[in-house]
Structures are given as structure tokens and as C-alpha cells.
C-alpha positions as CSV (number, residue, x, y, z in Angstrom):
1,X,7.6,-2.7,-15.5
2,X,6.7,1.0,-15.9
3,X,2.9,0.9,-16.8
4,X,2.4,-2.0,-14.4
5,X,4.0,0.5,-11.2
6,X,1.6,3.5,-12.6
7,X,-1.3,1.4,-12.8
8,X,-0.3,0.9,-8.9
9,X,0.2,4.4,-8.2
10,X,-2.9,5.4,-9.8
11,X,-4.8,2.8,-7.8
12,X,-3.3,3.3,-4.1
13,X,-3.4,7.0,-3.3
14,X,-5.1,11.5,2.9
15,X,-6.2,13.4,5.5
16,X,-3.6,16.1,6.3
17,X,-0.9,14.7,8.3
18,X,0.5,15.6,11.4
19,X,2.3,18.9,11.6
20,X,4.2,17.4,15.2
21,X,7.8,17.2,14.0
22,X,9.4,14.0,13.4
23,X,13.0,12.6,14.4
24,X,15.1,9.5,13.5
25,X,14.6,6.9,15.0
26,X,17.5,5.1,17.7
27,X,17.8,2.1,16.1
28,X,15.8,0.6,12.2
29,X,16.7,-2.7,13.3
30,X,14.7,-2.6,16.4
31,X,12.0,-1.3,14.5
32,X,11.8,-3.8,12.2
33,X,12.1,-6.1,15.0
34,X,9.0,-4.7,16.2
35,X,6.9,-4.2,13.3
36,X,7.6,-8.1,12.1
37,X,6.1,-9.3,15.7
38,X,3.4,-7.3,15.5
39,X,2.7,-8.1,11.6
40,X,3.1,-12.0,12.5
41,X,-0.1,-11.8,14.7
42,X,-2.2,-10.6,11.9
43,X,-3.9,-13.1,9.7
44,X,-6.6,-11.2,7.9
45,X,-7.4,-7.3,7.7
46,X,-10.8,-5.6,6.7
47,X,-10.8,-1.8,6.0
48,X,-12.4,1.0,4.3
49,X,-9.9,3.4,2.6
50,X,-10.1,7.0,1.3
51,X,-7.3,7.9,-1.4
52,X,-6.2,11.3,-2.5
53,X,-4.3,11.5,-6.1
54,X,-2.5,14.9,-6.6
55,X,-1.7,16.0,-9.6
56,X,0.6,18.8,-11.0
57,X,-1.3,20.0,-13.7
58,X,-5.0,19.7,-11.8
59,X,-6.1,22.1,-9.4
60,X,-8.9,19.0,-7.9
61,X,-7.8,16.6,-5.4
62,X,-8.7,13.3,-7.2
63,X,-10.6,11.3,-4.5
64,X,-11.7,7.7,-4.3
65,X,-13.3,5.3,-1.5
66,X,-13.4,1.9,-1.5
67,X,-12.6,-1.3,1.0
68,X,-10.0,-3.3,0.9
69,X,-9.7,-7.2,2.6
70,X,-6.0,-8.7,3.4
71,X,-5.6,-12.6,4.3
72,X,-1.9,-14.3,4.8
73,X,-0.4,-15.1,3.1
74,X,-1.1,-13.2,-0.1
75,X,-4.6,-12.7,-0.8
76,X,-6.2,-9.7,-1.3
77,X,-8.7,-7.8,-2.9
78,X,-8.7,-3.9,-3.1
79,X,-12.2,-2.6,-4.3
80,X,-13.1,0.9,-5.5
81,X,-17.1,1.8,-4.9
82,X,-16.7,5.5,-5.6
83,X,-16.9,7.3,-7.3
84,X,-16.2,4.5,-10.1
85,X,-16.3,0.7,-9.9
86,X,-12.6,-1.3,-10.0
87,X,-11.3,-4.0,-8.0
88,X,-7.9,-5.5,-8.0
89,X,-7.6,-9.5,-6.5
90,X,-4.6,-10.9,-5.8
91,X,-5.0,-15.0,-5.2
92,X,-3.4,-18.3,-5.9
93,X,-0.7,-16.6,-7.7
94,X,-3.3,-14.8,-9.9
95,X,-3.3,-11.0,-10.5
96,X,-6.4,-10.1,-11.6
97,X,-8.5,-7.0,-12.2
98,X,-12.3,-6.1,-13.0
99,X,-12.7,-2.7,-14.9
100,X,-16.9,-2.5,-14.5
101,X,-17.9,-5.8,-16.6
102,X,-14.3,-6.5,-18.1
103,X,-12.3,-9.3,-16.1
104,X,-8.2,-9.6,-17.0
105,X,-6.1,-11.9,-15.4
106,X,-2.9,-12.1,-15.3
107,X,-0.3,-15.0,-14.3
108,X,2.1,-13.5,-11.7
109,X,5.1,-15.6,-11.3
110,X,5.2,-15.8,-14.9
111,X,5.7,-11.9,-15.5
112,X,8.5,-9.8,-13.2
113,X,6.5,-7.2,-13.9
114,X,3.5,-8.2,-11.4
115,X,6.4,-10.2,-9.2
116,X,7.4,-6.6,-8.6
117,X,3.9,-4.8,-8.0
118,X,2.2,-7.9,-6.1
119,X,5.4,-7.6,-3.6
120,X,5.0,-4.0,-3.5
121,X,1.4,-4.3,-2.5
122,X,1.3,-7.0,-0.1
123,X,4.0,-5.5,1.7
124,X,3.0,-2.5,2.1
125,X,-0.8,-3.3,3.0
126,X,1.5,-6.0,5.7
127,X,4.0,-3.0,6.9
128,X,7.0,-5.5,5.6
129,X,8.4,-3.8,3.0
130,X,11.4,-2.9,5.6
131,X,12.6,-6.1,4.8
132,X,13.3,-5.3,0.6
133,X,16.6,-4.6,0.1
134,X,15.8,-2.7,-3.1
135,X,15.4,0.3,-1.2
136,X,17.1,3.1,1.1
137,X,15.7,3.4,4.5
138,X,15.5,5.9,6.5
139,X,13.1,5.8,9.7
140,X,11.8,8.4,11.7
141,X,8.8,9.1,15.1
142,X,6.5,11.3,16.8
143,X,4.7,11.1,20.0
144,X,2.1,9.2,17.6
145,X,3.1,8.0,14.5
146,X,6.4,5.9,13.1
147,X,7.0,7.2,9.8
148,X,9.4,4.9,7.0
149,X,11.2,6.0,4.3
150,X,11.5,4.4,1.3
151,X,13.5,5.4,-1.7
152,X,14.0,3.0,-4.8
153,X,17.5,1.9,-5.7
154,X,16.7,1.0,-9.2
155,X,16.6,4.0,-11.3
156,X,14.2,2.8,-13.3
157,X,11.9,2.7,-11.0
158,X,12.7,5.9,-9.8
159,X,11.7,7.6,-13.0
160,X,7.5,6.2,-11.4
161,X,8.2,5.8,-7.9
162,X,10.7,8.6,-6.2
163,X,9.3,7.4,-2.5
164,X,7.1,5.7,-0.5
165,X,6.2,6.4,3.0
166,X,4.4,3.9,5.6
167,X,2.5,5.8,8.7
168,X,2.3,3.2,11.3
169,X,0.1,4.2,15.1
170,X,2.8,4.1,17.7
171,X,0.8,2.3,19.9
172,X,-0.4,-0.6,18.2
173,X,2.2,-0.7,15.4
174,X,-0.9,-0.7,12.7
175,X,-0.3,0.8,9.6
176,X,-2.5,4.0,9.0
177,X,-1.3,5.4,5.9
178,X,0.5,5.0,2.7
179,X,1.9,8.1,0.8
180,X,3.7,7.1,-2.9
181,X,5.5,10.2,-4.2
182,X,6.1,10.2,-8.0
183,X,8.0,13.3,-8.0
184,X,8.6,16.6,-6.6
185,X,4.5,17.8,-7.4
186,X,2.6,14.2,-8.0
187,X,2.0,11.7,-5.4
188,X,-0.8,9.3,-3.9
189,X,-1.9,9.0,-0.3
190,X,-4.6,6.2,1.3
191,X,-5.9,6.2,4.6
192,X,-7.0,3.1,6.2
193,X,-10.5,3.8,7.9
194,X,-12.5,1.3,10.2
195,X,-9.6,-1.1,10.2
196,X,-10.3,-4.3,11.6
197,X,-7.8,-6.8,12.3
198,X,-8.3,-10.9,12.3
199,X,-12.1,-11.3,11.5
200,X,-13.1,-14.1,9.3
201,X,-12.9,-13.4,5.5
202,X,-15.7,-15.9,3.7
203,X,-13.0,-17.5,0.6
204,X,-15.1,-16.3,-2.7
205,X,-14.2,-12.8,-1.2
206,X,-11.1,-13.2,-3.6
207,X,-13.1,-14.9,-6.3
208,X,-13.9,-12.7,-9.3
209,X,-16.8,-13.5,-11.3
């Protein structure tokens, strides 16, 4: 399951965050409460995306732009247009990526492996991952911004994936920003740009050909 969890990580990478100090929140359960409402009224999702890799042993910020769509219950296609071309569709229980002209598909309820990362994406891109019981959470706000904590119970997957943590906009309960930490030095951060919430998606958007 490694390689399939660094292929995510290298794929999902911000602006500078918020210097405003955070504090726990009263209650998780309440805000679980209130981030399942709000997700249950989304059906589709358009955005552009910006994605910052840092990396250890490079002094350059790897940076990447691309749009992503999002349509329940678990389709999705996650495009890179700069400064390379790679897409990532999830549809019809089909995981399957486009590297330039080169097309693999995968079968994802036949392989844990994918299981793992198509839960992982759609989750996080739905702000439900609160809901996984394979990891420790710890939540936390400012006068702006929710932020979740996320640390892996498997330690396995803690050897890829030390953290993840969801930004959601206090006042619409949106998610804003994804941060994956890989250790104490390398991590990924997306911002979600020009989000758009509930506009028609045309169906061959998820069709690869």
C-alpha cells in the first residue's frame, strides 16, 4: 500500500497559513455533526487548485496548478495543467490515471491498496474523513478557520503519511485546504481556488479517452 499512498502524496500537495492562534475545539462530536450537514448538501464541486510539495533535500517549492471536479457519490477527476499534464479519475469503481498519452486503470475494490487511497481522497476532497476510525483526532478553531487533525493508527502507514490536516472556512464549513505531512521536513499542501459548489458536471467529465 506504500507506493500507492506516495503516489497520493506526491499528487495532492499552499498559501501561508494563518498565523492567528488556534484552540481546541468544545466538543469533535458537534463538529462532526456540523460538517456531515453541511457535506450532505453538496452534490458536485468544481475548483481550481494550487499545490505546494516541500521537500527536505530541495531548496524549490515544487508547485503545480490544476482543477479538480467532485460528484457524489464517488466520482472525481483531479487534473494537473501545469506545469505538466496528469489526471487521476475516480468512476464506476475504476481508478484510473493518464500520464500524457499513457492510460492505466486499475480495478479498485479488487485491490486494498486503492480501497485505501480512493477513501482517502474522496474523503478528504468531501471533509468526511472525521468519520475513519483509523485515525487519532484532534480538532482545533480560529475566528476563521476549523482546523482537523489527523494522525494514522497504522504504523505502516505512518512510515508515508505522519498527518493530515483539513482547513475548513468557519462560516460556510467548506474545505479550503489540505496539508499531508510525511514527516518532520516533507509534506504537501493544496489550496482550493474558485470553488464552486453544486453546478452541473457534463458525465464524460470522468471519462478518460
Amino acid at each position: 500500500m506504500k507506493q500507492f499512498i506516495l503516489l497520493f502524496l506526491l499528487i495532492i500537495s499552499l498559501n501561508s497559513f494563518s498565523q492567528e492562534k488556534f484552540y481546541p475545539v468544545k466538543s469533535i462530536k458537534e463538529l462532526e455533526q456540523k460538517l456531515n450537514a453541511s457535506s450532505a448538501k453538496i452534490n458536485t464541486i468544481t475548483s481550481d487548485f494550487k499545490q505546494e510539495k516541500h521537500l527536505a533535500f530541495l531548496n524549490d517549492i515544487i508547485i503545480t496548478k490544476g482543477k479538480f471536479w467532485f460528484k457524489k457519490e464517488n466520482k472525481l477527476r483531479w487534473e494537473y495543467t501545469s506545469p505538466f499534464k496528469y489526471m487521476i479519475v475516480i468512476n464506476n469503481g475504476k481508478f484510473i490515471i493518464k500520464d500524457e498519452d499513457k492510460i492505466n486503470e486499475y480495478d479498485i475494490n479488487s485491490n486494498k491498496a486503492f480501497q485505501e487511497v480512493n477513501n482517502l481522497i474522496i474523503n478528504s476532497v468531501r471533509g468526511t474523513l472525521l468519520e475513519d476510525d483509523k485515525f487519532e483526532i484532534t480538532a482545533f478553531k480560529n475566528s476563521s478557520t476549523y482546523l482537523i487533525s489527523l494522525i494514522p493508527k497504522d504504523s505502516e502507514m505512518r512510515k508515508v503519511l505522519n498527518k493530515i490536516e483539513l482547513y475548513f472556512d468557519i462560516s460556510d464549513l467548506n474545505i479550503n485546504k489540505v496539508k499531508m505531512i510525511e514527516n518532520e521536513e516533507d509534506y504537501t499542501i493544496i489550496s482550493f481556488i474558485n470553488r464552486k459548489l453544486n453546478e452541473d458536471i457534463l458525465a464524460n467529465t470522468f471519462i478518460i479517452n
